[in-house]
C-alpha positions in Angstrom: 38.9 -34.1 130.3 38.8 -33.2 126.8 35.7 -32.6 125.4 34.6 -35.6 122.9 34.4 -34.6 118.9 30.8 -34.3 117.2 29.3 -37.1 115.4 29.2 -35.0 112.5 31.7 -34.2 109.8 32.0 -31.4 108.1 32.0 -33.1 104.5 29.3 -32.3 102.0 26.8 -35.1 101.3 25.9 -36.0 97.7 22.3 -34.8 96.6 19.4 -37.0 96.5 17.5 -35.6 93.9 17.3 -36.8 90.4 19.7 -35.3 87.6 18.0 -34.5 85.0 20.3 -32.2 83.1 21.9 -34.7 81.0 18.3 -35.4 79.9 17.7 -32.2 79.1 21.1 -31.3 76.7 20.5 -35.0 75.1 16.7 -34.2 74.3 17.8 -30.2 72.5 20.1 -31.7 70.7 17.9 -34.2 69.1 15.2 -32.1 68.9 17.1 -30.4 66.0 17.3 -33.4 63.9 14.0 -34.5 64.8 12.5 -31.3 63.1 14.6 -31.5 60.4 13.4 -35.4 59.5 9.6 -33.8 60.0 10.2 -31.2 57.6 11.4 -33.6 55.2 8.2 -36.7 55.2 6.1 -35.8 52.9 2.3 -36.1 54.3 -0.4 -37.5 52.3 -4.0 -37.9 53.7 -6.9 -39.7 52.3 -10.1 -38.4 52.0 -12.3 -41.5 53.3 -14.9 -39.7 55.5 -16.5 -41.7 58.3 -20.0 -42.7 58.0 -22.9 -40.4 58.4 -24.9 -39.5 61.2 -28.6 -38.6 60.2 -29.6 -35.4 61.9 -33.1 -34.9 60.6 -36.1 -37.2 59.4 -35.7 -36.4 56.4 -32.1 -38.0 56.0 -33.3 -40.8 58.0 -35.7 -41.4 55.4 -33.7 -41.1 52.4 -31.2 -43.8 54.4 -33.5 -46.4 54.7 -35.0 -45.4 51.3 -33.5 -48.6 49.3 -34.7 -47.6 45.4 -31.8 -45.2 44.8 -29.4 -47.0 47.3 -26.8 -49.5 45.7 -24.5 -51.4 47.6 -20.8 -51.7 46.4 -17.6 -53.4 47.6 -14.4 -53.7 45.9 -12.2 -56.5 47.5 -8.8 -55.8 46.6 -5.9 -58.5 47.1 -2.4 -59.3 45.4 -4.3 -61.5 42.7 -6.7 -58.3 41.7 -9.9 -57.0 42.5 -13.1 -58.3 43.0 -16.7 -56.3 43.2 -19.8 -57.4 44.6 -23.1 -55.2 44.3 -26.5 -55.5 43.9 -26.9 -55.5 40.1 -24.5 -57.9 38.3 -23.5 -60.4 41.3 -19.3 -61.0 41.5 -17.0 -59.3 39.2 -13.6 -60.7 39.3 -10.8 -58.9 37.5 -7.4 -60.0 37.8 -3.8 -59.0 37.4 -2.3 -59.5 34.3 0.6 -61.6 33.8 3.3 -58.6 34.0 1.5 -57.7 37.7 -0.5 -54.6 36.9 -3.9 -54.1 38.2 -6.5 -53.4 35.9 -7.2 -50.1 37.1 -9.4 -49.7 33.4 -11.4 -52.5 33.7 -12.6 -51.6 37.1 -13.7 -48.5 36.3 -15.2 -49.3 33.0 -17.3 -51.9 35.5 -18.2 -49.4 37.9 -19.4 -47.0 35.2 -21.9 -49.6 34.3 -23.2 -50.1 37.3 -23.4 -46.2 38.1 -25.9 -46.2 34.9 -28.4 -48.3 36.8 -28.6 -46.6 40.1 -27.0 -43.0 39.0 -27.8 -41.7 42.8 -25.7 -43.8 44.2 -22.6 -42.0 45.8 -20.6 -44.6 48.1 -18.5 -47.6 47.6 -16.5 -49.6 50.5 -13.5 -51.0 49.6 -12.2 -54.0 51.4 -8.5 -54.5 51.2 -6.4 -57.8 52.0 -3.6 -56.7 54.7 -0.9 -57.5 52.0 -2.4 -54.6 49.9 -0.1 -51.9 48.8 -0.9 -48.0 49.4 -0.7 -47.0 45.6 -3.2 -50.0 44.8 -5.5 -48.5 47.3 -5.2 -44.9 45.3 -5.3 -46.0 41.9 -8.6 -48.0 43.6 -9.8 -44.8 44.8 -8.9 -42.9 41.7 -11.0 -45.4 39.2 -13.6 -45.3 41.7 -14.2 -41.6 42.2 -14.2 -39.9 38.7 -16.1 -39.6 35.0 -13.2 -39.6 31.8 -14.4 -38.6 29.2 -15.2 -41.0 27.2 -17.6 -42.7 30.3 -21.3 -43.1 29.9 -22.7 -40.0 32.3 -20.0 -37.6 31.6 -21.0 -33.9 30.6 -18.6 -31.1 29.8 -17.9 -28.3 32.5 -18.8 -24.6 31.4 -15.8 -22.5 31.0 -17.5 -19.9 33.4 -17.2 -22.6 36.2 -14.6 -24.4 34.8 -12.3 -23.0 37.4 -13.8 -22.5 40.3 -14.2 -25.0 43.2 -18.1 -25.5 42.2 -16.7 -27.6 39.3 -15.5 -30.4 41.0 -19.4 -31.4 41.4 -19.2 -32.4 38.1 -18.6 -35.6 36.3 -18.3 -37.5 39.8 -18.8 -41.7 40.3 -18.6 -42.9 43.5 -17.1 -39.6 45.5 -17.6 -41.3 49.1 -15.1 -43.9 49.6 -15.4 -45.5 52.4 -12.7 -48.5 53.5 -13.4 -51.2 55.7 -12.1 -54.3 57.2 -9.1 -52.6 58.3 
């Protein structure tokens, strides 16, 4: 009797394992063009710093400490801005008819009430989710220096005048903090 043929062939089976190699050529190639777009975006950051963590007694004191503290909030929407504080209630100043914000006003406003409470460094401002990013930095802008015309303002040495030590000079609310967000 002639002996019976194996079960098995000899043909090759395909793999089971997962080919990733198209994965890989598709990924170097767009890596390329992904570096490239990178390069390109400009990055901008903001300088809001969080909110301050007392470390000593001393801090903790001058926190709770309420006679050089003023509270200030600058609501900002499509139709302008508005600014509560302690001193001088609601302060609504709106855009004018040809849609600019009144980026002068505002800061003539918070020069005044920087003269009342001149220790004062924070303000919080409260934007409407509709609010554009160069509103927020002409906000920020108003907010955070002394022109020279403003009530407060004192000229800068020309032996300091450029180093970094200057730019502690001639500053209004230089902690801008932004909530609701």
């Amino acid at each position: 009797m002639a002996n019976k043929p194996s079960g098995r062939t000899n043909r090759m089976r395909p793999s089971d394992e997962l080919n990733i190699t198209p994965l890989i050529d598709m990924v170097v190639c767009l890596m390329f063009f992904l570096l490239m777009f990178f390069s390109i975006m400009p990055v901008v950051m903001i300088d809001a710093p969080l909110p301050k963590i007392a470390e000593s007694a001393d801090e903790i004191r001058q926190a709770k400490d309420n006679h050089n503290k003023l509270e200030i909030m600058v609501y900002i929407s499509a139709k302008g801005f508005t600014v509560k504080s302690d001193f001088g209630g609601d302060v609504a100043l709106q855009v004018n008819p040809e849609g600019k914000f009144p980026y002068a006003e505002l800061h003539k406003h918070l020069v005044s009430l920087k003269t009342r409470k001149p220790a004062t460094q924070e303000i919080t401002l409260m934007p409407s989710d509709d609010t554009p990013y160069e509103v927020m930095i002409g906000v920020m802008d108003s907010a955070r220096e002394l022109v020279k015309d403003d009530a407060g303002f004192a000229p800068v040495s020309p032996e300091i005048a450029n180093k970094p030590e200057s730019q502690q000079f001639n500053r209004l609310f230089p902690e801008v903090s932004i909530g609701g967000v």
